[in-house]
Structure formats: C-alpha cells, structure tokens
C-alpha positions as CSV (number, residue, x, y, z in Angstrom):
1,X,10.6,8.9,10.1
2,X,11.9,5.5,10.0
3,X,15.2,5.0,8.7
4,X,16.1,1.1,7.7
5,X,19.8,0.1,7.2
6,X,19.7,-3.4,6.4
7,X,21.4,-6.3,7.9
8,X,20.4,-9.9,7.2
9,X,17.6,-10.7,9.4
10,X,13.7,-12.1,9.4
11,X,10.7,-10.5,10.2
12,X,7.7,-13.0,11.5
13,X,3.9,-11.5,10.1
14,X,2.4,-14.1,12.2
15,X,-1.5,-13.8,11.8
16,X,-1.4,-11.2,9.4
17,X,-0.7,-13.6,6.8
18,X,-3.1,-16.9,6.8
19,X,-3.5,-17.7,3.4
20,X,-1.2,-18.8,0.9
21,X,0.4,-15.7,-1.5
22,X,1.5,-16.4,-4.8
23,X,5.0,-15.5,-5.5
24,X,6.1,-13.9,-8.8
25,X,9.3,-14.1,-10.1
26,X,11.5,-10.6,-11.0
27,X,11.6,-9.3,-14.4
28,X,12.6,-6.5,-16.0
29,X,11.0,-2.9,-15.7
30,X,9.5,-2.5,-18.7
31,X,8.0,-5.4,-20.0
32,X,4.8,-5.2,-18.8
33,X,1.8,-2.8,-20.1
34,X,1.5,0.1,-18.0
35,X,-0.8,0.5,-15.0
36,X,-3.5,2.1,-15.3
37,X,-6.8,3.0,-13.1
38,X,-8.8,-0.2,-12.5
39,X,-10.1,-2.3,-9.9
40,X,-8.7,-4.0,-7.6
41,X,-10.1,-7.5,-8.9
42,X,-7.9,-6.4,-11.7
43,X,-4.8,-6.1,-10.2
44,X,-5.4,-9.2,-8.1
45,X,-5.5,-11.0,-11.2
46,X,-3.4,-14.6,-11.3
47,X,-0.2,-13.3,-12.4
48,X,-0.6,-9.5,-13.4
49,X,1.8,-7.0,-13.2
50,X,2.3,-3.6,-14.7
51,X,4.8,-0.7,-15.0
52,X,4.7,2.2,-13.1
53,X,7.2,4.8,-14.1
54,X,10.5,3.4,-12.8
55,X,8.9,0.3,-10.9
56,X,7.0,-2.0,-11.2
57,X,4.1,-3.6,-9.3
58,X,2.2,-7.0,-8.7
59,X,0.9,-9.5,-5.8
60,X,-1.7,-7.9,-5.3
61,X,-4.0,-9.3,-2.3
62,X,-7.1,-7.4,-0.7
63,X,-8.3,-9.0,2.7
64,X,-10.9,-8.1,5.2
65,X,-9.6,-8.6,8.9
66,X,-11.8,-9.4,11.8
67,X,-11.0,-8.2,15.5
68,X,-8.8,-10.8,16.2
69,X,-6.8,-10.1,13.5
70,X,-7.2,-13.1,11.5
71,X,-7.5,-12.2,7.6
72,X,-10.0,-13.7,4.6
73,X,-9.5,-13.7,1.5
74,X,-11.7,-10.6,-0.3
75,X,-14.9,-11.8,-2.2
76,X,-15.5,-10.4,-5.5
77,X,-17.8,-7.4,-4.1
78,X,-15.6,-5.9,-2.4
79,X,-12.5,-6.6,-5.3
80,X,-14.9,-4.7,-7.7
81,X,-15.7,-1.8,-5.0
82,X,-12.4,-1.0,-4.4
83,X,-10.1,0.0,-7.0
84,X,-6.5,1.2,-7.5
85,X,-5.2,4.4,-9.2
86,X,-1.6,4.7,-9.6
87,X,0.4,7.8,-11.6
88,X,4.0,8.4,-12.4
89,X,6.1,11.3,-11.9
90,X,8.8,12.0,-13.5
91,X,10.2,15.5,-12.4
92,X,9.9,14.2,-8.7
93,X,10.4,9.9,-9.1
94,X,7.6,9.0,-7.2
95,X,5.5,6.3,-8.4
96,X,2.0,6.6,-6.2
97,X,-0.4,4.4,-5.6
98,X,-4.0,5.1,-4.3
99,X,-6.1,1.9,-3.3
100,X,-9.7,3.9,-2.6
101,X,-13.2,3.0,-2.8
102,X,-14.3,2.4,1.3
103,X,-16.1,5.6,1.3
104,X,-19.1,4.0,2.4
105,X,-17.8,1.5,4.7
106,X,-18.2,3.6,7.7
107,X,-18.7,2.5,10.9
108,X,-20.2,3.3,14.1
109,X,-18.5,3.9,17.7
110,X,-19.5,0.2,18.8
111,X,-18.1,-1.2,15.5
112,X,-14.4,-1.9,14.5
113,X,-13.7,-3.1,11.1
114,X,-10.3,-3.9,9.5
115,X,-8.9,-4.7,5.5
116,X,-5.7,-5.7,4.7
117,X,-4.0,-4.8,1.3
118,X,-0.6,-6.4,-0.3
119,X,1.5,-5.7,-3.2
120,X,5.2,-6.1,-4.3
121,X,7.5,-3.2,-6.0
122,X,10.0,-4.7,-8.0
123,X,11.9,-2.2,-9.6
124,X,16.6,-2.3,-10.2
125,X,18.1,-0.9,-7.4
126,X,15.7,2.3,-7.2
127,X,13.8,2.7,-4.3
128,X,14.8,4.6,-1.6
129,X,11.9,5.3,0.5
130,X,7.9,4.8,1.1
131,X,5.6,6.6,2.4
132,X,1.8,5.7,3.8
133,X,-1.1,8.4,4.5
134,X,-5.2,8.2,4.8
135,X,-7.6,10.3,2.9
136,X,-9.4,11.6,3.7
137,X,-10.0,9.8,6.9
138,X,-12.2,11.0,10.0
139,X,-12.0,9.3,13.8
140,X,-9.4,7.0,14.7
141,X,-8.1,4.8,12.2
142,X,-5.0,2.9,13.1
143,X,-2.5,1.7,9.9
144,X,-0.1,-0.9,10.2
145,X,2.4,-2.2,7.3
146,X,4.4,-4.7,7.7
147,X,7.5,-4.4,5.1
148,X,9.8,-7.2,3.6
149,X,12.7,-5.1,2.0
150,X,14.9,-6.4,-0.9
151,X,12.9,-9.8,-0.4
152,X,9.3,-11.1,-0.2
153,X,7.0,-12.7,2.1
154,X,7.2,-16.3,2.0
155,X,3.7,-18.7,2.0
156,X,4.1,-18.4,6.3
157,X,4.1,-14.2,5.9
158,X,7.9,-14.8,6.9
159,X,10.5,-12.0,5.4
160,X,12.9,-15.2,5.2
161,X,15.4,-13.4,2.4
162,X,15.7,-10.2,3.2
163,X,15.5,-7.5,5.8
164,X,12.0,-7.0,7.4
165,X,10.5,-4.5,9.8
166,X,7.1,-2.7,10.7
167,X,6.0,0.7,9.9
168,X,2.7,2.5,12.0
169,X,0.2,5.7,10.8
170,X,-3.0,7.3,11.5
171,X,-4.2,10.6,10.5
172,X,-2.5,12.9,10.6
173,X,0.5,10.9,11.6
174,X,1.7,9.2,8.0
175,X,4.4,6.8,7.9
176,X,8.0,7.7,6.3
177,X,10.1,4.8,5.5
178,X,13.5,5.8,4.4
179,X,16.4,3.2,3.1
180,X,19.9,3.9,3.4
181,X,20.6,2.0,0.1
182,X,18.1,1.5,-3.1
183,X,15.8,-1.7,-2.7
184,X,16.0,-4.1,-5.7
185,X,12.1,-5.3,-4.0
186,X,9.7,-4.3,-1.6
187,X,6.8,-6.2,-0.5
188,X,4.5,-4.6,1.5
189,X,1.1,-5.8,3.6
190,X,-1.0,-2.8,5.1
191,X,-3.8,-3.3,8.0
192,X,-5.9,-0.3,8.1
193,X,-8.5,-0.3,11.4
194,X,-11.2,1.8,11.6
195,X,-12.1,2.6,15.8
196,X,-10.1,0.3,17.4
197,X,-10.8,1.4,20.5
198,X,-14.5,0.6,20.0
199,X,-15.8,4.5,20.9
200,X,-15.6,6.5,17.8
201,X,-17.3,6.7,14.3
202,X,-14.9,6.3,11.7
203,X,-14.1,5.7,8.2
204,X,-12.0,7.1,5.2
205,X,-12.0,6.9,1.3
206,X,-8.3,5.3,0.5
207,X,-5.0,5.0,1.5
208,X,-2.1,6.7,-0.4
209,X,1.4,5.1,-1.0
210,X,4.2,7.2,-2.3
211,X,7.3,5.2,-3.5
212,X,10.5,7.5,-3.9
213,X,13.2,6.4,-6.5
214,X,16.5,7.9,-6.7
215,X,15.3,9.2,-9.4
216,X,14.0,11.6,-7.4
217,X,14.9,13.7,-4.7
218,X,13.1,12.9,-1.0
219,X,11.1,15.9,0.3
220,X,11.5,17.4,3.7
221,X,8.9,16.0,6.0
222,X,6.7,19.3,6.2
223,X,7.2,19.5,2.3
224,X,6.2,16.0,1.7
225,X,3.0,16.4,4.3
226,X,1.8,19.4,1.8
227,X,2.8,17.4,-1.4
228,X,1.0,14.0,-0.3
229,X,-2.4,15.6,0.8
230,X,-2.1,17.3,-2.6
231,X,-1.0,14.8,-5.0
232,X,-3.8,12.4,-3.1
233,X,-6.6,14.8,-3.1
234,X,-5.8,15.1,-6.9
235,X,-5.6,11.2,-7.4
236,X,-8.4,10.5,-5.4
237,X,-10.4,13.2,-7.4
238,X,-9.4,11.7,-10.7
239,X,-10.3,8.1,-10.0
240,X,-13.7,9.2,-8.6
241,X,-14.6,11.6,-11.5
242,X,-13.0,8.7,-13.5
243,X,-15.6,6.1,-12.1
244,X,-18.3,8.8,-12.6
245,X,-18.2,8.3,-16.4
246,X,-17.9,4.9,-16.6
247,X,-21.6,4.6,-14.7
C-alpha cells in the first residue's frame, strides 16, 4: 500500500503522454447527468463529464501503446469495443469504475501489446484513496498508473500543480493508493501490458478502479482484496449481460 502525504512537487510522465489532453475546468458535483454504462467513445466525448455518487469524472483518453512505449491516439474501433461501467455506493463511498471490453485481445508468448487509459476525478475534498486490480486476467500483465493528485496533467504529461507520483499492479498484486488528506482532484493515466517479457500468453477482460471517499470507510487490505474481486466480478457481469441485450 502506498501511502502519499503531499508536499509541493512535480511528477514528469515523459513518453506516456505524446499527444495533447484537453483540460476541463472544476465544477460542482452535481451538475452533470449521471454516469451510466456506455462506451468508451462516449465518455471520450469533447467535453463530457458525469456524476458518480460523490465524484465526478471526465478526460477521458483511451490509447494503444507500442513496445517502446510511445502512445496513439485510439481509433473509433477500439473506442466502440471498449466500454466503461461505473456504480456508486453509498453504504461504503466507493465510486467504481470498470473500463472492460479486451476480452479478445489476447495475445501470444512472442507478442506484447499495451493500452493506455486516462480520466480525471474531481470531486470537494473527498477522496482519500484509489485502488487498481485486473479481471479477470491470466499470464503476466504488468499495470502502471501514473497519478497527478489535487492537480492535472498539463499538455507535456507534467503534474506541474500538484503532487504527483506512480503506482504499479499485476495480478494478483493490486495497487492501494492511500492519501493522508482528501484530494479536491485526481487525474490518473493507466498503462496496462500484456507479456512484457515476451514468453507468456496473456490477456484479461478489464481493469477495475475503486475510488474511496470519506464518505466511506477504507477496508483492510485482505477485506478489500475479497470486496474488489467481488464488486468487479459483479460489474463486469452486469456490463456484459448488459451488452448482451443491446445485440
């Protein structure tokens, strides 16, 4: 578990971050419609941004990444493949988002492929903690998120106003970001690698974000390891069956 005080200091993304992002400004939590299960050419919309619970969420950017790292701009098949389900809770104050839809972009043990995925969470001073997990994922997969708290990524992937740091997971190995006061914002950009290592079949379905608010109370790791794989599973289940019926 990572735990992030926060002095004043910068954070370089360096390659991660090629093309230019569009910067929204902060509103209130509230004013937008709610979000709701849709793809994630939706969400990467010019400008959208939704409610989630006690947060709310925009900047939405999908990449692919090739081996060196360097990241392009999604086309619209893939925008329209992938899609993003998030759900509120209340009794807990986790807002959770599931970006899912690689199931069939496997690949083989001489064959590495990589996507990168940004959004922002803007909420008041409410979020104390993140946390990042794969499923359901098979092989090695290597996930990297590079975090810009109570600021955003400028147009050079620089964390130039606030505090900004990096986060690592894998399977069975999620990431558990915890704050030692609420965030006002946190932008986020996630590199998830199939077989980096170029010697083992790999792939996964989606990638599970679980924001905590102090609305809430934070779960003890081996609490939060049975909740995640649950609340996921049930997510991911939803979406898919959801998907089903619009066919």
């Amino acid at each position: 578990m990572i735990t992030l005080s926060r002095p004043r200091t910068t954070w370089t993304v360096g390659a991660l971050m090629l093309c230019a992002a569009e910067v929204a400004q902060a509103g209130s939590v509230g004013s937008y419609a709610a979000c709701g299960n849709a793809s994630f050419g939706t969400y990467a919309a010019s400008g959208y941004r939704c409610t989630l619970g006690a947060v709310d969420v925009f900047n939405f950017e999908l990449y692919t990444v090739d081996a060196a790292g360097t990241p392009t701009v999604a086309g619209s098949g893939l925008l329209n493949t992938i899609f993003v389900d998030p759900t509120w809770s209340a009794s807990t104050g986790i807002a959770q988002v599931i970006v899912a839809g690689f199931t069939g972009m496997v690949v083989d043990r001489f064959t590495t492929e990589a996507w990168m995925i940004r959004f922002t969470i803007d909420p008041p001073p409410v979020v104390s903690g993140e946390d990042m997990s794969l499923d359901p994922p098979f092989g090695i997969i290597q996930g990297t998120q590079s975090y810009c708290a109570d600021g955003l990524f400028n147009t050079s992937g620089v964390c130039s106003s606030g505090t900004g740091g990096l986060a690592t997971f894998g399977i069975g190995t999620p990431a558990q970001l915890r704050f030692t006061s609420p965030l006002a914002t946190l932008d986020t950009m996630t590199t998830i690698r199939l077989n980096p290592g170029l010697n083992t079949p790999s792939g996964f379905d989606g990638v599970v974000f679980d924001i905590y608010t102090t609305q809430g109370t934070i779960p003890e790791p081996g609490t939060w390891l049975m909740m995640a794989t649950g609340l996921g599973l049930a997510g991911l289940g939803r979406s898919l069956r959801t998907r089903a019926s619009e066919r």
